[in-house]
PyMOL CGO cylinders between C-alpha atoms (Angstrom):
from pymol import cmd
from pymol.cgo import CYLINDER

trace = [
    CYLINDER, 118.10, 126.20, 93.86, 119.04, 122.71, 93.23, 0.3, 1, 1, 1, 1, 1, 1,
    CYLINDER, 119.04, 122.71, 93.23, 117.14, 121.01, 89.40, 0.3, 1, 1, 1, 1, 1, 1,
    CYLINDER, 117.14, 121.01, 89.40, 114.59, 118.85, 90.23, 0.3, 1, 1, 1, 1, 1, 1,
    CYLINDER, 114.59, 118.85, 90.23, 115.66, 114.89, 89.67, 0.3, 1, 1, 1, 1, 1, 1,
    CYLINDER, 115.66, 114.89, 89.67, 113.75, 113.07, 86.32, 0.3, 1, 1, 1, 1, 1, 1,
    CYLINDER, 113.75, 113.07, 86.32, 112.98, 109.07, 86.53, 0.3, 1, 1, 1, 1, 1, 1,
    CYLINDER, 112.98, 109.07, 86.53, 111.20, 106.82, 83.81, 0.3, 1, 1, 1, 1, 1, 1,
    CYLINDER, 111.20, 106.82, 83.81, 109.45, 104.36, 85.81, 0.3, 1, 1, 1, 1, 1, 1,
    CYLINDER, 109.45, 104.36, 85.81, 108.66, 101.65, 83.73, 0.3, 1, 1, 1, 1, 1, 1,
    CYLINDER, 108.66, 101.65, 83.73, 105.90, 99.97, 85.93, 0.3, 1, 1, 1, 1, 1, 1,
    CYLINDER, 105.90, 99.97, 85.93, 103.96, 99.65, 89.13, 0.3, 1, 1, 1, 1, 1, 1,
    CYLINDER, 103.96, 99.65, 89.13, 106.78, 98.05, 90.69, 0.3, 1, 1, 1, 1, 1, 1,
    CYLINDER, 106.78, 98.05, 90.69, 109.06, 101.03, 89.69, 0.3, 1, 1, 1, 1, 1, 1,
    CYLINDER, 109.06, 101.03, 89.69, 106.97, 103.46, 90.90, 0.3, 1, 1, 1, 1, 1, 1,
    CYLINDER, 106.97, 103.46, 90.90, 106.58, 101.20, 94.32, 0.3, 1, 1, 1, 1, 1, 1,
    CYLINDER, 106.58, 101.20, 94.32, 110.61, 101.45, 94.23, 0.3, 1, 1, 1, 1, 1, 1,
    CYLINDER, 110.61, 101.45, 94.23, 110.75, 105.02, 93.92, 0.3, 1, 1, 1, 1, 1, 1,
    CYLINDER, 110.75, 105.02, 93.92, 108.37, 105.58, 96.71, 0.3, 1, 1, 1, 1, 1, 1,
    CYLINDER, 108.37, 105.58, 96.71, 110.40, 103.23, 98.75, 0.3, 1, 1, 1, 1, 1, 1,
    CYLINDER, 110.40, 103.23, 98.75, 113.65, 105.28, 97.62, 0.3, 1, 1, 1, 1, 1, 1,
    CYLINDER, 113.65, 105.28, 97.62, 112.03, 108.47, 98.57, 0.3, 1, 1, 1, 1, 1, 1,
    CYLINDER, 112.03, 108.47, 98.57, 111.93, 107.31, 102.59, 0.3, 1, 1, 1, 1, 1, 1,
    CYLINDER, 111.93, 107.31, 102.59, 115.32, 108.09, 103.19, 0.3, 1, 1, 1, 1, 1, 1,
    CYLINDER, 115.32, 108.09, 103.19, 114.13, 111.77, 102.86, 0.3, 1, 1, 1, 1, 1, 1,
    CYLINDER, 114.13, 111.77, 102.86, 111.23, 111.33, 105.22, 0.3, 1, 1, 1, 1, 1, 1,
    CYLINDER, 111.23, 111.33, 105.22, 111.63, 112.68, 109.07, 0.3, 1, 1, 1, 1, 1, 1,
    CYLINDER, 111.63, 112.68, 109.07, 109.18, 114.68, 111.11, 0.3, 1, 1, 1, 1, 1, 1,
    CYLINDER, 109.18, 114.68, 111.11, 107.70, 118.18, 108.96, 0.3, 1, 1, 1, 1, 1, 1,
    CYLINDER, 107.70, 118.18, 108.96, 108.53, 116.54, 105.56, 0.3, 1, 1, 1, 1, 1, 1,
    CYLINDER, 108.53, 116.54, 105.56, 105.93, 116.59, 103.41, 0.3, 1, 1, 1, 1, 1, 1,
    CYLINDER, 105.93, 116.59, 103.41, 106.09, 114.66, 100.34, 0.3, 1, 1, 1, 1, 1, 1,
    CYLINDER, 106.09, 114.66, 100.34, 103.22, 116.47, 97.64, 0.3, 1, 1, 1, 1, 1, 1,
    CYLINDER, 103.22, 116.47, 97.64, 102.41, 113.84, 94.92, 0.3, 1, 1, 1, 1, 1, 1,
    CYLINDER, 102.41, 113.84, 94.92, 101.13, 115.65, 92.07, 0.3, 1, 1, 1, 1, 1, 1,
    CYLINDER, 101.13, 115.65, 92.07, 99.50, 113.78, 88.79, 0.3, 1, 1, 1, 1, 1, 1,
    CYLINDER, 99.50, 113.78, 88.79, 96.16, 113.53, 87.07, 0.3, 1, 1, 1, 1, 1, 1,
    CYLINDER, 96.16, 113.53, 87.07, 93.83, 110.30, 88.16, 0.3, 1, 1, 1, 1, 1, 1,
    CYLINDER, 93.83, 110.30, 88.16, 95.72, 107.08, 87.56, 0.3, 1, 1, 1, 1, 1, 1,
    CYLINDER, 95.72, 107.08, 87.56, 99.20, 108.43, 87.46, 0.3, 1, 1, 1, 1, 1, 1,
    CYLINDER, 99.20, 108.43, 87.46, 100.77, 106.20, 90.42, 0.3, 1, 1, 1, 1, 1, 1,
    CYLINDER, 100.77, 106.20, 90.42, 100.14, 108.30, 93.14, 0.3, 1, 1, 1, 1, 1, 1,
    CYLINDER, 100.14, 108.30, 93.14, 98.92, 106.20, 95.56, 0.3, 1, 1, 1, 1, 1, 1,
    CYLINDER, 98.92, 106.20, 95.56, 101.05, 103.37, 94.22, 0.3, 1, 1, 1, 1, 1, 1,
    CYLINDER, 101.05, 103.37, 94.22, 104.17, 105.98, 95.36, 0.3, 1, 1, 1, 1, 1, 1,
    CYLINDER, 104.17, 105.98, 95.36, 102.66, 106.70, 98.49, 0.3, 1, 1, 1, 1, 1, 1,
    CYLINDER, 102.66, 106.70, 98.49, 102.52, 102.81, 99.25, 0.3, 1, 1, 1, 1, 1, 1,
    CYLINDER, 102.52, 102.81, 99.25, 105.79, 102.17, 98.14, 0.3, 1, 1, 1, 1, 1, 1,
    CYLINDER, 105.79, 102.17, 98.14, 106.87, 105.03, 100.57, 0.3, 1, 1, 1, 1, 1, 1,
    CYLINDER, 106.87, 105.03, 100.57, 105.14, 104.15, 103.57, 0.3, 1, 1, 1, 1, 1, 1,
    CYLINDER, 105.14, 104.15, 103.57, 105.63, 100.88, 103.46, 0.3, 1, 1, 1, 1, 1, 1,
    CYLINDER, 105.63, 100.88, 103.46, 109.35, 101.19, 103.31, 0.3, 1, 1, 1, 1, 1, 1,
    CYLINDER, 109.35, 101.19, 103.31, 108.85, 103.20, 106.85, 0.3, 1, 1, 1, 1, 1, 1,
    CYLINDER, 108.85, 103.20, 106.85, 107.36, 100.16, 108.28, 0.3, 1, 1, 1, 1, 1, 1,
    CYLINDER, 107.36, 100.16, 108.28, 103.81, 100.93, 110.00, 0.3, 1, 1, 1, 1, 1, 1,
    CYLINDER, 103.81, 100.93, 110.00, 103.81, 99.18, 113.05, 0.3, 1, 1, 1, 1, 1, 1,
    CYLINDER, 103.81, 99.18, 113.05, 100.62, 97.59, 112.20, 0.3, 1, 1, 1, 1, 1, 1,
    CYLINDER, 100.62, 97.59, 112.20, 100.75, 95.31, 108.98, 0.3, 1, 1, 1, 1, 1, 1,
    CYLINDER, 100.75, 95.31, 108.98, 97.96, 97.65, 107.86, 0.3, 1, 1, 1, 1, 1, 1,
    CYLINDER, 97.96, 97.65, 107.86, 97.35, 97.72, 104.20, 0.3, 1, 1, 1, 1, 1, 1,
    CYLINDER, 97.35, 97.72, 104.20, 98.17, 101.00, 102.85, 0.3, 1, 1, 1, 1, 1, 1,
    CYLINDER, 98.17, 101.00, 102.85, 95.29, 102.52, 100.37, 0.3, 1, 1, 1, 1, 1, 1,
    CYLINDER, 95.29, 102.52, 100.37, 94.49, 105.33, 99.22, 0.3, 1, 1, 1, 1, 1, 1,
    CYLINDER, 94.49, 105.33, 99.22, 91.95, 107.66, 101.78, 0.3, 1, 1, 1, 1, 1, 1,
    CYLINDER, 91.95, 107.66, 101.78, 89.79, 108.90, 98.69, 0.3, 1, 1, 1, 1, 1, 1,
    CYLINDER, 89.79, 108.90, 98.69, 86.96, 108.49, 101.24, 0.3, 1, 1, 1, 1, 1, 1,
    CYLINDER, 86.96, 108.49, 101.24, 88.14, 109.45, 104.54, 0.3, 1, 1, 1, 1, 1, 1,
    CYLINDER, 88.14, 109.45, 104.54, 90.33, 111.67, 102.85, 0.3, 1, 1, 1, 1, 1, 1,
    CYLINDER, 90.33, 111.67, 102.85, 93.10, 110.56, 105.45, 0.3, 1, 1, 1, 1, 1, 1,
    CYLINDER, 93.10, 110.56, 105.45, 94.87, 107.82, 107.11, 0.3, 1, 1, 1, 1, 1, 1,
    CYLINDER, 94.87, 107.82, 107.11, 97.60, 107.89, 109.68, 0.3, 1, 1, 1, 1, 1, 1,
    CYLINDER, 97.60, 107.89, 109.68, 100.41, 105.18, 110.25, 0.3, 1, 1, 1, 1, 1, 1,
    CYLINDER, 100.41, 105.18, 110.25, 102.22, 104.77, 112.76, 0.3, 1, 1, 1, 1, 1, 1,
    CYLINDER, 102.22, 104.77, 112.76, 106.09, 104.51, 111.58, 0.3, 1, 1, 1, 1, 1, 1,
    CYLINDER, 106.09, 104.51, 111.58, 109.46, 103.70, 113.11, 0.3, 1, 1, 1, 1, 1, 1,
    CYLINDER, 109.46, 103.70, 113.11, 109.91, 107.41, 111.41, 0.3, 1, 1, 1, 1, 1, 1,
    CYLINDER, 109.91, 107.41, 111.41, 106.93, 108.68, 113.05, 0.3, 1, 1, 1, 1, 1, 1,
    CYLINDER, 106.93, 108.68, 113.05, 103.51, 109.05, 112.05, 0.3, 1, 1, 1, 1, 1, 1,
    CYLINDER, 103.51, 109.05, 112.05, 102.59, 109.47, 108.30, 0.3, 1, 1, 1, 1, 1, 1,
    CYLINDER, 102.59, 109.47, 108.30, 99.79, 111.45, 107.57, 0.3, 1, 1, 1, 1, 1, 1,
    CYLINDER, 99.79, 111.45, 107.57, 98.30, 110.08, 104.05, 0.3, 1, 1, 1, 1, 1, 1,
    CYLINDER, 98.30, 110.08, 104.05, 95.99, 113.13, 102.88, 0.3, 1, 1, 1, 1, 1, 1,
    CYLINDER, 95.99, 113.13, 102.88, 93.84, 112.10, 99.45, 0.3, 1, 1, 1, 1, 1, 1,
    CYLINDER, 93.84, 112.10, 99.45, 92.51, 115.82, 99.12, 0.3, 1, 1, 1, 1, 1, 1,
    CYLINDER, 92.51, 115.82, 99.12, 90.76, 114.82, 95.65, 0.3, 1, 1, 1, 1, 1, 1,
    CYLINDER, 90.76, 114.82, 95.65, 87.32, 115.30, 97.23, 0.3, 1, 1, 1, 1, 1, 1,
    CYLINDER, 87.32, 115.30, 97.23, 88.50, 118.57, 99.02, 0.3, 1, 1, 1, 1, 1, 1,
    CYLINDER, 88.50, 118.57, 99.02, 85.88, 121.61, 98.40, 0.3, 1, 1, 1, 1, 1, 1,
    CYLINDER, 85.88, 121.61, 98.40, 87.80, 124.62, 100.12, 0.3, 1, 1, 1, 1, 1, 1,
    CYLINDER, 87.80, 124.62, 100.12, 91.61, 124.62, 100.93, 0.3, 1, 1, 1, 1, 1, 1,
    CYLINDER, 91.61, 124.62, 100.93, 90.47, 125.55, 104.80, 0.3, 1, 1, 1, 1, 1, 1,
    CYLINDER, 90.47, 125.55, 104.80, 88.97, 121.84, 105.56, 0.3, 1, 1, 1, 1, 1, 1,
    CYLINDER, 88.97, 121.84, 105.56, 92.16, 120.47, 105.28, 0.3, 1, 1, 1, 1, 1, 1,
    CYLINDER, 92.16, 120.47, 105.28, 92.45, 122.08, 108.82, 0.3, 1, 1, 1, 1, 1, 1,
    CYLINDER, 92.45, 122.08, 108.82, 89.74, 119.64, 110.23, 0.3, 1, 1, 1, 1, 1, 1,
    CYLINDER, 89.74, 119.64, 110.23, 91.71, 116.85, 109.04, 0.3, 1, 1, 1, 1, 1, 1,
    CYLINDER, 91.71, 116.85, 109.04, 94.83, 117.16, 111.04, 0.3, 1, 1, 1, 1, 1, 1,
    CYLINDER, 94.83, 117.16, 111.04, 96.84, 119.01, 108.84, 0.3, 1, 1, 1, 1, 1, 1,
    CYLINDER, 96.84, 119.01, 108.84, 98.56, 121.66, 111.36, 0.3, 1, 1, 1, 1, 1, 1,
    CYLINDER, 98.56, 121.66, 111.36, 99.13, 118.29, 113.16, 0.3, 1, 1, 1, 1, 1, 1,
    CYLINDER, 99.13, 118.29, 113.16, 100.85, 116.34, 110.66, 0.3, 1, 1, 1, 1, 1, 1,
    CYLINDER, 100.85, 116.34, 110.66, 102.91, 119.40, 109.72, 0.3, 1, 1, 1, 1, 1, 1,
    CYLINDER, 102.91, 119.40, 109.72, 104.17, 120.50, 113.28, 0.3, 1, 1, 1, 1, 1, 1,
    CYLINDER, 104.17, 120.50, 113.28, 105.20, 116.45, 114.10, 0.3, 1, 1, 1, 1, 1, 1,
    CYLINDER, 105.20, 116.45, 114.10, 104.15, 113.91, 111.35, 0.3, 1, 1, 1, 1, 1, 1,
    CYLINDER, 104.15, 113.91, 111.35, 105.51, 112.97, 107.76, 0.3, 1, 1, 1, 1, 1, 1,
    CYLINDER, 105.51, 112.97, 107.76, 102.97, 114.06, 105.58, 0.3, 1, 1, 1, 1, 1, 1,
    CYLINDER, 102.97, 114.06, 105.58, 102.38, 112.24, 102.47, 0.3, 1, 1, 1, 1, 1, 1,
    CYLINDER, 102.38, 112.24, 102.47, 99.79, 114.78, 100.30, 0.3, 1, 1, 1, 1, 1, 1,
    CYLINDER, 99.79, 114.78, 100.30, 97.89, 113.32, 97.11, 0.3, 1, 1, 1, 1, 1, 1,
    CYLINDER, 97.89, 113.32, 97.11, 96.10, 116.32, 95.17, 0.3, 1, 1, 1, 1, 1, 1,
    CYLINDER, 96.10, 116.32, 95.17, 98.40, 119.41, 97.30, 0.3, 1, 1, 1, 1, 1, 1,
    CYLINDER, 98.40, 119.41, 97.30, 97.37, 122.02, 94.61, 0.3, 1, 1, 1, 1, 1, 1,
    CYLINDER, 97.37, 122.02, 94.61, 93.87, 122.00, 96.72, 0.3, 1, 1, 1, 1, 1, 1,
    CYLINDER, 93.87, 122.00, 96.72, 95.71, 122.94, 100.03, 0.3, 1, 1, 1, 1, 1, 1,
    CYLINDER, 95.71, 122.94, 100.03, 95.80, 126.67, 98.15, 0.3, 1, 1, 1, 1, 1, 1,
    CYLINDER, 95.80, 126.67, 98.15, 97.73, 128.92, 100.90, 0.3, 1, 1, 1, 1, 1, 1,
    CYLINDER, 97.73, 128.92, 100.90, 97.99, 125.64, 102.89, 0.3, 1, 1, 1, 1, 1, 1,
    CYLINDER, 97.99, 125.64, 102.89, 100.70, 124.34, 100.93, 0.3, 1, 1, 1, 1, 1, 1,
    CYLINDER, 100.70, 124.34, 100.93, 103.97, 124.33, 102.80, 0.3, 1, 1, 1, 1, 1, 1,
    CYLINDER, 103.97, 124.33, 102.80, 107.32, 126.09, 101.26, 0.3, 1, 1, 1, 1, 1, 1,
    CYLINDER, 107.32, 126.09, 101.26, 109.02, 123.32, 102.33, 0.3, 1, 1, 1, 1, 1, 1,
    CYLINDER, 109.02, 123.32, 102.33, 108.04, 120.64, 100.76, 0.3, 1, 1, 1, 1, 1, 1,
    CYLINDER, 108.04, 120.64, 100.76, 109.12, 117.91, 98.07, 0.3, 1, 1, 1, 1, 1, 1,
    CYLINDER, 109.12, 117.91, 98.07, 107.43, 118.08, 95.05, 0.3, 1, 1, 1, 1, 1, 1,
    CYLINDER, 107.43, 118.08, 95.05, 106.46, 113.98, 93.19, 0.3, 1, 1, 1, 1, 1, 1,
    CYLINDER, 106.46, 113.98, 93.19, 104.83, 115.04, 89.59, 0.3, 1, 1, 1, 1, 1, 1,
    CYLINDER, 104.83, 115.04, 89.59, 103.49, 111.81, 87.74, 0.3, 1, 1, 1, 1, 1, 1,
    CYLINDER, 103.49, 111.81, 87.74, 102.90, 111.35, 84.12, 0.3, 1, 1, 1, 1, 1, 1,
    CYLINDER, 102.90, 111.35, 84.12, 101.68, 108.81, 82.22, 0.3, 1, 1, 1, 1, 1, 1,
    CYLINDER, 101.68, 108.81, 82.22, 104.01, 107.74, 78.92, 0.3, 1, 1, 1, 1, 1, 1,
    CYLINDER, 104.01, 107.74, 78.92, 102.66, 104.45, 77.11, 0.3, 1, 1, 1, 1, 1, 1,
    CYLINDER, 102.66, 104.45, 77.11, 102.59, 101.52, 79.63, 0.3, 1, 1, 1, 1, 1, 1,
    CYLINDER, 102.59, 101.52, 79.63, 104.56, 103.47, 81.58, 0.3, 1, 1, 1, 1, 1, 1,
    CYLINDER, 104.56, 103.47, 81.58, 105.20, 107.06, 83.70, 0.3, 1, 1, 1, 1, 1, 1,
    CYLINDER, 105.20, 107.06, 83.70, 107.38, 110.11, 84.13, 0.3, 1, 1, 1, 1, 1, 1,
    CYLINDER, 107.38, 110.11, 84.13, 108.51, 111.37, 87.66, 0.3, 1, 1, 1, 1, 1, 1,
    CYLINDER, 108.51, 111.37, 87.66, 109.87, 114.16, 88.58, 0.3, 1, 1, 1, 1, 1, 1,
    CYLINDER, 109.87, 114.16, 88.58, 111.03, 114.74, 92.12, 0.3, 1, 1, 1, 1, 1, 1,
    CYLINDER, 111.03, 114.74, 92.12, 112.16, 118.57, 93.14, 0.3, 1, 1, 1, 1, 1, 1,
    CYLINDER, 112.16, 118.57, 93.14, 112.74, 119.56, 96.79, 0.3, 1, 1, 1, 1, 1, 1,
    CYLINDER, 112.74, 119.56, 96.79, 111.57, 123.64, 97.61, 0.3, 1, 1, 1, 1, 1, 1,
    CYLINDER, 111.57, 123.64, 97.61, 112.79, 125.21, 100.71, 0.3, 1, 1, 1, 1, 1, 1,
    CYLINDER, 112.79, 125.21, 100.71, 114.89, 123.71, 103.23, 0.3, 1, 1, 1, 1, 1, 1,
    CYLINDER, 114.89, 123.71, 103.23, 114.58, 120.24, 101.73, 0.3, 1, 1, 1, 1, 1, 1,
    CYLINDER, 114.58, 120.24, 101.73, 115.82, 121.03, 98.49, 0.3, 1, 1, 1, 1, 1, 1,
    CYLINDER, 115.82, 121.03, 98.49, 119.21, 120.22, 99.15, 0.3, 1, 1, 1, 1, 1, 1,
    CYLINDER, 119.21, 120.22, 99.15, 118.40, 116.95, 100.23, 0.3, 1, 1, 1, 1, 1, 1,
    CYLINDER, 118.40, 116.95, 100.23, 116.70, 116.33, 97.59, 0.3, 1, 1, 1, 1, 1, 1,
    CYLINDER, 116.70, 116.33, 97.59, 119.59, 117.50, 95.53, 0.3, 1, 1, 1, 1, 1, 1,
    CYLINDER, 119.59, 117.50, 95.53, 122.08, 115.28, 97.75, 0.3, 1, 1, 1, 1, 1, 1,
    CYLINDER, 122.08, 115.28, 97.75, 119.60, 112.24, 97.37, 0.3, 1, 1, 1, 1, 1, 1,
    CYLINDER, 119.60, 112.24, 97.37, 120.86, 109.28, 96.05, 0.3, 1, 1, 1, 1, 1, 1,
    CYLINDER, 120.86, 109.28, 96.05, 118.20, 106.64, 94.97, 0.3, 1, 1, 1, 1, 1, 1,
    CYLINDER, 118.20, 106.64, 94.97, 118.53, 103.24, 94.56, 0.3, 1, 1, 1, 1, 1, 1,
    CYLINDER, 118.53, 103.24, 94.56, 115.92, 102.10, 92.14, 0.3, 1, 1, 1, 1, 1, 1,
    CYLINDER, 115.92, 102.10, 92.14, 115.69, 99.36, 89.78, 0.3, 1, 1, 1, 1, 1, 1,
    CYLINDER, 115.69, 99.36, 89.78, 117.52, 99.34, 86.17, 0.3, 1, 1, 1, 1, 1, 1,
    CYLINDER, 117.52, 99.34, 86.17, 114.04, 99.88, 84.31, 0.3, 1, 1, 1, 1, 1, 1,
    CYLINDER, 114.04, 99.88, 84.31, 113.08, 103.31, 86.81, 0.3, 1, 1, 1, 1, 1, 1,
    CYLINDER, 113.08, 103.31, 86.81, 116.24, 104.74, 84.78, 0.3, 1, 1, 1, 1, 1, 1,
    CYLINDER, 116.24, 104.74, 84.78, 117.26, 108.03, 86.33, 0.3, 1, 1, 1, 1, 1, 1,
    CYLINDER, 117.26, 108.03, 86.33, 116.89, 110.65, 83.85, 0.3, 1, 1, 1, 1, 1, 1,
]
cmd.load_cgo(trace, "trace")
């Protein structure tokens, strides 16, 4: 299996960037899982990322801590943007939509480790961490997407630094 792909992103607009970078993987049944303790950038990524897809409505994108998700209609197709923070048992994400956004949506997934046996195998894998003023990502693909991730060539800023 291909390594998984190490940036230093140096600020909000960084992390914006690699969101935006990470589109060109997106497609129906990708799901991106942004992992990260509170305040790590993960709902900054999953703007930067969504926005790059252009919703058809000019929408702001935010995070759905409260209705845990949003959907947006793309020229990619829809994006499911699941905020599962709030998430008491792995089997509500099934009243949400998630068999939905899996069988022909783009599913954008803050706090996946609460989807338990939910979690797809293919999936790529965003891990946030904070470092001084700025943050550490780490981008591996598992499954059938891990050679795109692998063949994935970002274009990001000269301060997101591939590692």
């Amino acid at each position: 299996m291909p390594g998984p792909r190490a940036f230093f992103l140096a600020d909000e607009t960084a992390t914006i960037a690699l969101g935006a970078a990470l589109a060109r993987l997106a497609g129906p049944r990708v799901v991106f899982a942004l992992n990260g303790p509170l305040g790590a950038g993960k709902t900054c990524l999953a703007r930067g990322l969504i926005e790059a897809l252009q919703p058809v409505d000019a929408e702001e994108v935010v995070s759905p801590t409260f209705t845990l998700v949003q959907t947006y209609p793309t020229a990619a197709g829809a994006v499911w943007h699941f905020d599962l923070y709030r998430l008491k048992h792995p089997d509500e994400v099934l009243e949400l939509g998630l068999e939905d956004a899996l069988a022909e949506g783009i599913a954008v997934i803050e706090w996946p480790e609460r989807l338990g046996p939910w979690l797809p195998r293919n999936r790529i894998d965003v891990t946030l961490a904070q470092d001084g003023t700025g943050r550490h990502a780490t981008v591996t693909g598992h499954g059938k997407l891990a050679d795109a991730v692998a063949a994935w060539q970002p274009r990001l800023p000269e301060t997101s630094g591939a590692t």
